[in-house]
C-alpha positions as CSV (number, residue, x, y, z in Angstrom):
1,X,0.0,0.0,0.0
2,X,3.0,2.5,-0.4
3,X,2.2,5.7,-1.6
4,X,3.7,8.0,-4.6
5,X,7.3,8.8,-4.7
6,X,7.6,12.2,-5.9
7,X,9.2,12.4,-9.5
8,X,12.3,14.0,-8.5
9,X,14.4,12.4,-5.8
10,X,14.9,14.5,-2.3
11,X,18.3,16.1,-1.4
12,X,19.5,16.3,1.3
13,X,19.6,19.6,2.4
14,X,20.9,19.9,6.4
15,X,20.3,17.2,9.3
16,X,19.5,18.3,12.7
17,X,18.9,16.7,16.1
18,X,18.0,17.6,19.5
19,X,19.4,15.2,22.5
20,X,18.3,15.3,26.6
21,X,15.0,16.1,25.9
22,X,15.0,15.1,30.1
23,X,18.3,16.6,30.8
24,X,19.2,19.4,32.7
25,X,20.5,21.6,29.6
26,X,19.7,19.8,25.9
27,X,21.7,19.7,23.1
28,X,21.3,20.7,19.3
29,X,23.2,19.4,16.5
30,X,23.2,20.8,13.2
31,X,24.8,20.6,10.0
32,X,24.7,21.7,6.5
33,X,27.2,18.8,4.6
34,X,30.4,17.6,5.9
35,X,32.4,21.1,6.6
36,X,29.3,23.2,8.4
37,X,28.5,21.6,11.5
38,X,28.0,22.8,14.8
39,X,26.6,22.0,18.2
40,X,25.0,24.2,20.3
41,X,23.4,23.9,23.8
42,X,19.7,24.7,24.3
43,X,19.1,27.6,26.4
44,X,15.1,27.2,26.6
45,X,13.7,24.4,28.7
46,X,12.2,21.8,26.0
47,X,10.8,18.6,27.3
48,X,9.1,16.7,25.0
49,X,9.1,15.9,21.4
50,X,6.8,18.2,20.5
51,X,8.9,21.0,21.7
52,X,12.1,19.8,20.3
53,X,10.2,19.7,17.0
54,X,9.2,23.3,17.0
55,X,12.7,24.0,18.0
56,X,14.2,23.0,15.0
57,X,11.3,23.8,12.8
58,X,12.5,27.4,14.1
59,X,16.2,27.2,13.7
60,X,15.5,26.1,10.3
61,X,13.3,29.1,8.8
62,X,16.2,31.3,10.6
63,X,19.3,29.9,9.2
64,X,20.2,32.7,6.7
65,X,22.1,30.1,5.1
66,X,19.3,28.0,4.3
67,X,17.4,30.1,1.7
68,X,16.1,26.7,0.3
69,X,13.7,27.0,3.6
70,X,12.2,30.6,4.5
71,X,8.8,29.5,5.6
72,X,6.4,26.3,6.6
73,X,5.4,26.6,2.8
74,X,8.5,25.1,1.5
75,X,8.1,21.8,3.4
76,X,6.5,19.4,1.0
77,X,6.3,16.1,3.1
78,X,6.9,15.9,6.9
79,X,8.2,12.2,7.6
80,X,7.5,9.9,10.9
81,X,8.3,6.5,12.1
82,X,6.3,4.4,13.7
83,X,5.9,1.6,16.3
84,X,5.1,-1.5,13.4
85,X,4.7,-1.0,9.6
86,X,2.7,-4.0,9.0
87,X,2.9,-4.7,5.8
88,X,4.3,-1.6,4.4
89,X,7.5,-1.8,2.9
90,X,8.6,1.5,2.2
91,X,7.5,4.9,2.3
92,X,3.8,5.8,2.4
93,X,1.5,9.0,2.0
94,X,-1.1,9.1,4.9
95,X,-4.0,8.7,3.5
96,X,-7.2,8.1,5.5
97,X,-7.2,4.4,4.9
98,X,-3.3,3.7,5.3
99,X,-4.2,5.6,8.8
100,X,-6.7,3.3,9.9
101,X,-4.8,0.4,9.0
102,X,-1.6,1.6,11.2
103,X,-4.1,2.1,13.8
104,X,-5.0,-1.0,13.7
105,X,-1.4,-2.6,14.4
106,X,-1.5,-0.8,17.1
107,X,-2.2,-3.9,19.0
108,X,1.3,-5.2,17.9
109,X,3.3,-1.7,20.3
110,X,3.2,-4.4,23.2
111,X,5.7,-6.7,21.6
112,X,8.0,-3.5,21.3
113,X,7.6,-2.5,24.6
114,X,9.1,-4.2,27.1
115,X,8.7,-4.5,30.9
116,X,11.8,-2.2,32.8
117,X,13.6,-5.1,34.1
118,X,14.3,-6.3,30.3
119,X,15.1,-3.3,28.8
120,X,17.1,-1.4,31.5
121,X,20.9,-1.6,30.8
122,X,22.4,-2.0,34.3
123,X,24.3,1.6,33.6
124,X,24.2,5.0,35.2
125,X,20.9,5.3,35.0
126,X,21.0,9.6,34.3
127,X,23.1,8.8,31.5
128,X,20.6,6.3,29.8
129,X,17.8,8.6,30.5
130,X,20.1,11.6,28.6
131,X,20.6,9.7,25.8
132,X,17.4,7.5,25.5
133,X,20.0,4.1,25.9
134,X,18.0,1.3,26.5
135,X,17.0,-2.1,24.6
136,X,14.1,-2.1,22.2
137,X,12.0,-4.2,20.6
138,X,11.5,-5.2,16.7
139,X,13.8,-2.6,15.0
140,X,16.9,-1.8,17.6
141,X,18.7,1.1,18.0
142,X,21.8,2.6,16.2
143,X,24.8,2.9,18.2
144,X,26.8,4.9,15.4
145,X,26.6,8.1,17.4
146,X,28.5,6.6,20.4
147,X,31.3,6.4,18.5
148,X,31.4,10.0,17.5
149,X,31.3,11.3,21.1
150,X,33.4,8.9,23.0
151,X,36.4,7.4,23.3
152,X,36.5,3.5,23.3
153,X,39.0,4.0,26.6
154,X,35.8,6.0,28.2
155,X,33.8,3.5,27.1
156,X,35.4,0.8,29.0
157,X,35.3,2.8,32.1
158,X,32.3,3.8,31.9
159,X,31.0,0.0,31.5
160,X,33.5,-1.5,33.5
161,X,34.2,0.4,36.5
162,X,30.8,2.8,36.7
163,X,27.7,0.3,35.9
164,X,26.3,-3.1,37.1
165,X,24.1,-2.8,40.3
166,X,26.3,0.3,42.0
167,X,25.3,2.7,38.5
168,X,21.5,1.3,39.5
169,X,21.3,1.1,43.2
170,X,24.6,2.6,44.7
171,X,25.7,-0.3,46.1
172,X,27.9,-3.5,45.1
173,X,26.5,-5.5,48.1
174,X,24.0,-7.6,46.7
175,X,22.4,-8.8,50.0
176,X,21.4,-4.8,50.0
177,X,19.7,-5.3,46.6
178,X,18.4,-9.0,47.0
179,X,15.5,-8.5,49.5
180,X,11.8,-8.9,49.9
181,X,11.6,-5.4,51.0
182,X,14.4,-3.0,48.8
183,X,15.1,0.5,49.9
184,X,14.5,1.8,46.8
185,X,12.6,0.9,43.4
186,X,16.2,1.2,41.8
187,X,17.4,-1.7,44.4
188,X,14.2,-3.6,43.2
189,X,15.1,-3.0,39.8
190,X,18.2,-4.1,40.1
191,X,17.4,-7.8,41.5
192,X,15.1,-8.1,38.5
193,X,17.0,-7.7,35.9
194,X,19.6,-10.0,37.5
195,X,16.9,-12.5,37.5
196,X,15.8,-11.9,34.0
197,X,19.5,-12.7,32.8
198,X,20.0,-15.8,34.9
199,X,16.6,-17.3,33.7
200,X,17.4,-16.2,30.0
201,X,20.9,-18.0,30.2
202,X,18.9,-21.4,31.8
203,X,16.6,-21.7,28.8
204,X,19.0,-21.0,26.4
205,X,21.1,-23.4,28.0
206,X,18.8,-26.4,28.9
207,X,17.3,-25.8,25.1
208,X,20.8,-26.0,23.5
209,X,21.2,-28.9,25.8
210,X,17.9,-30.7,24.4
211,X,16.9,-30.9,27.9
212,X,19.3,-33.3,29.1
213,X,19.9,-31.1,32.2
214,X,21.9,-33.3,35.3
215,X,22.3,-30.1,37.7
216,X,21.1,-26.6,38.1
217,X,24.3,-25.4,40.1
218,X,24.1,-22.2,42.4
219,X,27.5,-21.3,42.7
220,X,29.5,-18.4,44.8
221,X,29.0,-16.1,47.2
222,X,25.4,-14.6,45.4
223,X,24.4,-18.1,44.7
224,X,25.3,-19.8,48.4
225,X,23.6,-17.1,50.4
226,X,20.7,-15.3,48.8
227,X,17.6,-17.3,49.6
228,X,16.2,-15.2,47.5
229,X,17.9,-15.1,45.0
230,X,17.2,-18.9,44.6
231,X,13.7,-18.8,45.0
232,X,13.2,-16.2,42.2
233,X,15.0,-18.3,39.9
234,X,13.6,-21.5,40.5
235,X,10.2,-20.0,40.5
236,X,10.6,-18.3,37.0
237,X,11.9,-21.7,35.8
238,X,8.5,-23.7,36.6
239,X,7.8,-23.7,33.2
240,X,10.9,-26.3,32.5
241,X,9.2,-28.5,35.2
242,X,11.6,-27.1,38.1
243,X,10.1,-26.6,41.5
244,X,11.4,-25.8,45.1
245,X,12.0,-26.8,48.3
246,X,11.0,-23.6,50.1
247,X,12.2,-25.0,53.5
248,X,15.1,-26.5,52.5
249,X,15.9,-23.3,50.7
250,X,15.3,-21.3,53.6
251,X,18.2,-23.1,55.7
252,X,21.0,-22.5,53.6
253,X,23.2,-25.2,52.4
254,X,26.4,-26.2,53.6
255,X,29.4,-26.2,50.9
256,X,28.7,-29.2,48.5
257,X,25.6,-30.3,49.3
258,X,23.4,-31.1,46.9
259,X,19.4,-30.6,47.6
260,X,16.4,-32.5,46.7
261,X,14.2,-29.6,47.0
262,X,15.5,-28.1,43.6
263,X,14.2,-30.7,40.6
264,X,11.7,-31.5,37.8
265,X,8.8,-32.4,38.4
266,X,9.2,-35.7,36.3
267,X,12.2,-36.9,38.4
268,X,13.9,-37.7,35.0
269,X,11.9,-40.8,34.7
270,X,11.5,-39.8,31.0
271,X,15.3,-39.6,30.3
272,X,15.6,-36.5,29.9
273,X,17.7,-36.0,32.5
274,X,18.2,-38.0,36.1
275,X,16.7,-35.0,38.3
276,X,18.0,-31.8,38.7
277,X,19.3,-30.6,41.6
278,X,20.6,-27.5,43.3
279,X,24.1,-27.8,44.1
280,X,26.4,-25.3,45.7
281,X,29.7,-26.9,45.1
């Protein structure tokens, strides 16, 4: 259902970009080709898209530079993404029907949205917000612009020595972040996406493995001692036929024992696997 392409093909006349819609002071980047670009910091307060689209709508009728542009009038075709194109494969007009129909998929945004403990990146979370860093669904996110900005030496600090559960909650002590009753939503947020990459590792693994699974091993100081920790995993791994001991999880284990309250459900009596068990050594 794509629309008409006009007859002559667009040029490319100047790019521009707004960044830190939620930060403290924004930032616009401009350029006209290769040699005439320039980055300026936003003295007004804009805080949503709307805004930042006005803004630049403005700084392009006032670029003396840009005669190609002097009013609203000169804009033939204003251009938007959105969430899922269905079956459109390239560019479309708007019509009322090609409206409707994106309206329609509208039932599909879930699948790109995803819950915060899935797409949160366990980095400084004021520096994600800035520059909108987080995982998405169906189409990603280009990373080109990283490279621009930063030095791969930054970089490695930056993901090395500043993120993980202290650029989320403050704190390297995970017994701080892995209980019933967190200080903060950060802390909470912090345990679940731990969780959600422990349990994304398992299926992959026991999948890979065509379910012939011997031990689902707990292992160092996070494993050994977070009750909870356990519990979450084991629960969110129901579906593969493990359940839990809650009591024997509650005591603890000693260094290399192995507990029967961590197995599947069939024992192993099909073959696939001669019950799993929770094992700290």
């Amino acid at each position: 259902m794509p629309g008409p392409h006009p007859s002559n093909p667009p040029v490319k006349l100047a790019s521009a970009q707004v960044a830190g819609l939620t930060a403290p002071t924004g930032t616009f980047k401009y350029s006209q080709g290769p040699n005439k670009e320039k980055k300026d910091e936003i003295q007004e307060r804009i805080s949503s898209p709307q805004e930042a689209f006005k803004y630049l709508l403005h700084r392009f009728l006032n670029d003396p530079d840009l005669q190609e542009v002097a009013s609203k009038d000169d804009f033939a075709y204003l251009c938007h993404r959105v969430v899922h194109g269905g079956d459109f494969e390239k560019e479309a007009v708007i019509t009322e029907g090609a409206y409707n129909y994106l309206l329609a998929l509208k039932e599909l945004a879930p699948l790109y949205s995803m819950p915060d403990y899935v797409k949160t990146y366990p980095i400084s979370p004021e520096k994600a917000k800035e520059n909108w860093l987080r995982k998405y669904g169906f189409h990603g996110i280009s990373y080109s612009f990283i490279t621009k900005d930063m030095h791969i030496s930054t970089a490695k600090r930056i993901l090395n020595k500043q993120s993980g559960w202290k650029s989320l909650a403050g704190t390297t002590d995970f017994s701080q972040i892995a209980t019933e009753t967190p200080a903060t939503d950060q802390h909470r947020l912090a345990f679940d996406i731990f969780v959600d990459r422990i349990v994304g590792f398992i299926g992959n693994y026991v999948v890979k493995l065509d379910g012939h699974v011997d031990a689902l091993v707990f292992a160092g100081g996070i494993g050994e001692k977070s009750t909870l920790l356990r519990k979450k995993v084991v629960e969110k791994c129901r579906c593969l036929g493990f359940v839990i001991d809650h009591e024997a999880n509650g005591k603890g284990l000693a260094d290399g024992y192995c507990s029967d309250g961590y197995f599947r459900k069939d024992g192993g009596s099909t073959g696939d696997c001669s019950g799993t068990h929770l094992s700290n050594g």
